[in-house]
N, C-alpha and C positions, 0 to 999 in steps of 0.2 A: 661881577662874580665869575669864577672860573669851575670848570668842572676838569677832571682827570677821568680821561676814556682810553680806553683801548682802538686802536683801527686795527681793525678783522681784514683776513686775508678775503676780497671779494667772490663771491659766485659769479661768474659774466657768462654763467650759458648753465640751462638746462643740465647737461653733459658732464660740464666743471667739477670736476674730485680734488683739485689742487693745484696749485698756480706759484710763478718763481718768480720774486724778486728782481729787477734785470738791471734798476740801479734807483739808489735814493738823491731825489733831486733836492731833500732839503738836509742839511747838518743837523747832527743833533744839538740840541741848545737854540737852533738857529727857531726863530719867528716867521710867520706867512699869513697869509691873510685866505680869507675865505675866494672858494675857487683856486687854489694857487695847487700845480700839480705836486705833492708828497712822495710820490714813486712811480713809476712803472712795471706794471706785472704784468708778463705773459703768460700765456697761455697755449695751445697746441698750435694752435695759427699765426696768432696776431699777438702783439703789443698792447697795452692799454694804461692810459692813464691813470689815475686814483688823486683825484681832485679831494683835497679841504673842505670838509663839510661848512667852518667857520674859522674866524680869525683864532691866533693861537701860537702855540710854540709846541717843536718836537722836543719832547723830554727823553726821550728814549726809544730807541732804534733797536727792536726784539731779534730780529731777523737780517742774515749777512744777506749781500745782493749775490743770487746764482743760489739761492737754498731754496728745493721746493718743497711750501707747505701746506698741506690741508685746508680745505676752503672756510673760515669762519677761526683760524687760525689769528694769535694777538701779534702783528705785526712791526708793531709800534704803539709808543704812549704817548698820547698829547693831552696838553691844557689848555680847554677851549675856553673863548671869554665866552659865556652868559650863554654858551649854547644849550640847545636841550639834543637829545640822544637818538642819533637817527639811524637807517639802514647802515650797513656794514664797520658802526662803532659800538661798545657796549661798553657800560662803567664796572671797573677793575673793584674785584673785593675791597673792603677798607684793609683788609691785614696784607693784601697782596698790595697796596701800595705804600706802603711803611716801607722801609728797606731793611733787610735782616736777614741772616742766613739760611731761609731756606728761597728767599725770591732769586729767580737765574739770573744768571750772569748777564750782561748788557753784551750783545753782537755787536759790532761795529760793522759800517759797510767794506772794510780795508780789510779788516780783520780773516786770519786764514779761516778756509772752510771747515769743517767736521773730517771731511775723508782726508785733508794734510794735514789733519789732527792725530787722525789713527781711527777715527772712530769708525765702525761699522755703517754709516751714514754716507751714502755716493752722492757726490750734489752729480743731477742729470736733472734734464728739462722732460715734463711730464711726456711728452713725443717719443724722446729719445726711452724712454720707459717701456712705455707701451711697445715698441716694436723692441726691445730686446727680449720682452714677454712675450711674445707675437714669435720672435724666431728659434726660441728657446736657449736664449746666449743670457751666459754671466755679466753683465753690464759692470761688476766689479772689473774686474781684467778689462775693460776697454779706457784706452788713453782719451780722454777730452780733449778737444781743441777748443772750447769756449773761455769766456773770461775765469778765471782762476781754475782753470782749469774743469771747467764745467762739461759735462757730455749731451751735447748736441746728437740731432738724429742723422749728421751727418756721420759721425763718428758712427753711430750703431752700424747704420746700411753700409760702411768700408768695412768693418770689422767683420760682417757676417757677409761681406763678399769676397771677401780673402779666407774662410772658412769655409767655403764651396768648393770643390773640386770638380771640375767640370773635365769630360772625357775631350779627346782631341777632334775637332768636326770632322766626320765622314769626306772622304772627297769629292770633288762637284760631278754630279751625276749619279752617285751611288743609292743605294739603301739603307735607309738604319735597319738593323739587323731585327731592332728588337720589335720596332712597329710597321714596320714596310716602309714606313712615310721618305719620300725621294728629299734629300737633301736640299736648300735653297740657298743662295748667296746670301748673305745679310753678318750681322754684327749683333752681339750681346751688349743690350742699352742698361745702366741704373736705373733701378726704380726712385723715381724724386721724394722728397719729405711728404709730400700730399699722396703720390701712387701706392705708397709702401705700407700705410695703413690700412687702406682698401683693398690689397692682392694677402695680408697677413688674416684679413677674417675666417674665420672657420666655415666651410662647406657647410651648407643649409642656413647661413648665419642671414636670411631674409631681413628685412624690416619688419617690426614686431607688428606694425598698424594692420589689419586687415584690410586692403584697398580696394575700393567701390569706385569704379572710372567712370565717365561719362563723356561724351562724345556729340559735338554739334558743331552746325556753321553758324558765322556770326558776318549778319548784311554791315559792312561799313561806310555805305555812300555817303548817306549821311553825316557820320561823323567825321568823315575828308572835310566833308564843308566846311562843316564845323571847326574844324584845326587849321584851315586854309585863311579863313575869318580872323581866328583868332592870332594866329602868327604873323597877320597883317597888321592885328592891333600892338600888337607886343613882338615887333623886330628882336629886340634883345633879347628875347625867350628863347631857349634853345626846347621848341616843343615839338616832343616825338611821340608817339601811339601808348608810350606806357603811361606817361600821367592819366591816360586817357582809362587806359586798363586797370590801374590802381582806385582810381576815383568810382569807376563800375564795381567795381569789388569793393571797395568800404560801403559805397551806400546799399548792395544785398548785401552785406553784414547788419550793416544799419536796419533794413527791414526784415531780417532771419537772425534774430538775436542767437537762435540756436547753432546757427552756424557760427559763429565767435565763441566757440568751446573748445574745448580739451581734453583729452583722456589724460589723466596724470594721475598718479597712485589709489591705482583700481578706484576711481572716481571723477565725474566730472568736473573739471574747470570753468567757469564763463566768465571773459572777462568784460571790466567795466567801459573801457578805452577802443574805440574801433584802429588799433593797429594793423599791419599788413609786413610783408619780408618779400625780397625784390633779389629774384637769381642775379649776380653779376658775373660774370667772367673777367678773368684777368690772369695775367702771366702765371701767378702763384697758382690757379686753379678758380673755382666756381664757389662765391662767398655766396650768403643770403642774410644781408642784414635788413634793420626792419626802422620802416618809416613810422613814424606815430603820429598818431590822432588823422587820420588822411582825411577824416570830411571836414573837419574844425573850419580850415580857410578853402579860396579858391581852387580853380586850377593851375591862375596864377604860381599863387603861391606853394603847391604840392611839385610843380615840375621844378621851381625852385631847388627845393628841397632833395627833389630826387636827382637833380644833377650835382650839388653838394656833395650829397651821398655816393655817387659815385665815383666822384673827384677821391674823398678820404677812401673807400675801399681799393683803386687800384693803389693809393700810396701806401698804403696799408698803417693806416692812421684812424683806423674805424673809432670814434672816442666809446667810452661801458653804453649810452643809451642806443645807442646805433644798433648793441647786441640784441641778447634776450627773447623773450616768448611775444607770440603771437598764434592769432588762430589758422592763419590762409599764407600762404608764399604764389607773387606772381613768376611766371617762368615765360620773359619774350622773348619769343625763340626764332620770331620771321627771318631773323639775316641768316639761317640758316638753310632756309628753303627747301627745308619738310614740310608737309602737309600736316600731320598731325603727330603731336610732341605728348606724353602720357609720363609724366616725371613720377619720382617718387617723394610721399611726403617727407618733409623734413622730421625730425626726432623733434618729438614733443608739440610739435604741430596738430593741426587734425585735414587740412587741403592744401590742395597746391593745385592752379590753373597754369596749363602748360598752352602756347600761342604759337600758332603757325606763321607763315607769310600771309600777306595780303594779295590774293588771284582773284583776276576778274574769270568771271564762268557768267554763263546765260543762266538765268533763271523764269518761270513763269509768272509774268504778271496777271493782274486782277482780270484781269481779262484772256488771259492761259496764252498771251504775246510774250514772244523771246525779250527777256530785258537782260539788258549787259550790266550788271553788280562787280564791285569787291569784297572778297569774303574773306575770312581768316575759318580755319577749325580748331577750335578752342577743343580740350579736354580738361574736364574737371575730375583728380584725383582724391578721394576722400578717404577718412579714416569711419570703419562701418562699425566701429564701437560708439560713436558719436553722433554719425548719421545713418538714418536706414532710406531707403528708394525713397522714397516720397519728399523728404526733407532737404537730399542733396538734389534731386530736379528741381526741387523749387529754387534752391539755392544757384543754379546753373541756368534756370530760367530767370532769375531776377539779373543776374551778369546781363546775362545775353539782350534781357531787355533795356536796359540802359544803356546798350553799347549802340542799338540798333536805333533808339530813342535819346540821344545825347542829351539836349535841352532838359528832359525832364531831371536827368540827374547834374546836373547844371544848376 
């Protein structure tokens, strides 16, 4: 038995208003089987697949590839064999799938855009949107350099830098007239796709979270041992401090349920799954995708995972589950070699633990004797609509005690 469903343009973030097409990997008419990828749509960042809920054939291709549309937008029509109706498909009226004149017209992916149509309609990638709203430019009047002519945000940031006029530099040594400030040798740099969003926010535009920090050292001799042990047993593990940091933090999720919450539309969240979201760095900028279910399996198997994850974020292949919510983001930040790192939470989050380097310092032992330790200082950032003092100490103190007590959460 077959069903006819609609596939919806995905939500893959929080944030997500609307997402472009960027190319359909199946023909229409053409057959695929469950798991098999159906298109790729991006998003402000990234790329992302759109896997086949089930076996089936594309009947129709709603949507040209470079058109961006609203998120929960009908995409495409497929006929699923025997499937039933899951996230991001929904079943087509019975009268909308008759065909008759008032059902629209079939997009082709070849097929020209809306704007070499005439029509009022710019195909731009949701990015390149955003910052021509951001710099107050007509993004009609700008020439695309994307596929069919699509407007990328590289195109915005040329466009509104060639409408700058910039005065001629002062000569070396002199004064700007207007501020005192003594002139410097240097060069006017582009702001990149990632800079350009963040320098276009509006003055006072803070994070909405009201943030509750907290601040402490965390003893790790113990758990050196512990990793030293363990990377003996398992050569081929590539294991470093964060599986170790991630697994402290699922299991106080685990035993502060309240800390696995959310503020989202003026109401709490609590979710059912102890996920977590993991700062990366990489050429493009600083991602935070999220590891799932972290206490399920070992350590083994989380560092796994977290090197996996790392792999697809710098290729910039993060696949939709990588994305999405979670309650906590870790942020390890020792190769930096600050003392103490205080991040801000992520949008839609409610914490984020931000990780120093690993210093040895003297501390006093049980008997008030100088002992030589390795510490890190963790800071725990929280969201105080979700936590109040009492609930994120507890929460900062269940880390801390895991981290200082490995075995037990072992």
């Amino acid at each position: 038995m077959s069903h006819l469903v609609d596939l919806a343009m995905p939500k893959l973030g929080l944030t997500m208003t609307e997402g472009v097409v960027v190319a359909w990997a199946c023909a229409e008419g053409g057959p695929f089987r469950e798991g098999d990828v159906l298109a790729v749509v991006e998003t402000d960042k990234i790329a992302n697949d759109v896997a086949a809920p089930a076996d089936g054939v594309l009947r129709q291709i709603l949507v040209a590839s470079g058109e961006p549309v609203p998120v929960g937008t009908a995409i495409a029509q497929l006929e699923l064999q025997g499937a039933d109706m899951s996230e991001g498909i929904s079943r087509p009226d019975r009268d909308a799938v008759a065909p008759g004149p008032e059902r629209p017209a079939v997009v082709q992916p070849g097929a020209e855009s809306r704007a070499t149509r005439g029509s009022a309609r710019v195909v731009a990638t949701p990015l390149a949107r955003r910052l021509a709203r951001a710099a107050g430019c007509d993004i009609g009047g700008i020439d695309g350099s994307g596929p069919r002519g699509r407007i990328v945000a590289a195109d915005v940031l040329a466009a509104t830098a060639r409408a700058v006029v910039r005065p001629d530099p002062p000569r070396k040594g002199s004064f700007r007239e207007d501020s005192g400030e003594r002139a410097e040798p240097g060069r006017w740099v582009e702001a990149s796709t990632l800079d350009a969003p963040m320098a276009c926010r509006p003055p006072g535009a803070e994070p909405k979270a009201p943030h509750l920090r907290l601040a402490t050292e965390v003893d790790l001799s113990a758990l050196l041992e512990v990793k030293a042990l363990a990377a003996g047993r398992r050569p081929d593990l590539r294991l470093t401090l964060t599986p170790f940091f991630l697994l402290a933090v699922g299991r106080a999720l685990q035993a502060n349920p309240a800390a696995n919450q959310v503020w989202r539309d003026e109401r709490v969240w609590a979710f059912e799954r102890i996920d977590c979201g993991v700062a990366i760095a990489t050429a493009a900028g600083i991602f935070t995708p999220v590891l799932r279910d972290i206490v399920a399996g070992g350590l083994g198997h989380l560092a796994e995972a977290l090197t996996g994850l790392i792999a697809r974020t710098k290729a910039g292949a993060l696949a939709t589950d990588d994305q999405g919510s979670c309650a906590c983001t870790v942020a390890n930040c020792g190769m930096y070699g600050v003392s103490y790192v205080s991040p801000v939470i992520d949008p839609g989050q409610s914490s984020i633990l931000g990780l120093g380097p690993l210093r040895p310092v003297f501390r006093p032992d049980e008997e008030s004797q100088p002992q030589l330790i390795r510490e890190v200082g963790a800071v725990l950032s929280c969201d105080h609509r979700v936590f109040d003092a009492a609930s994120a100490l507890s929460f900062l103190n269940a880390i801390k005690r895991n981290l200082e007590n490995p075995l037990l959460m072992l």
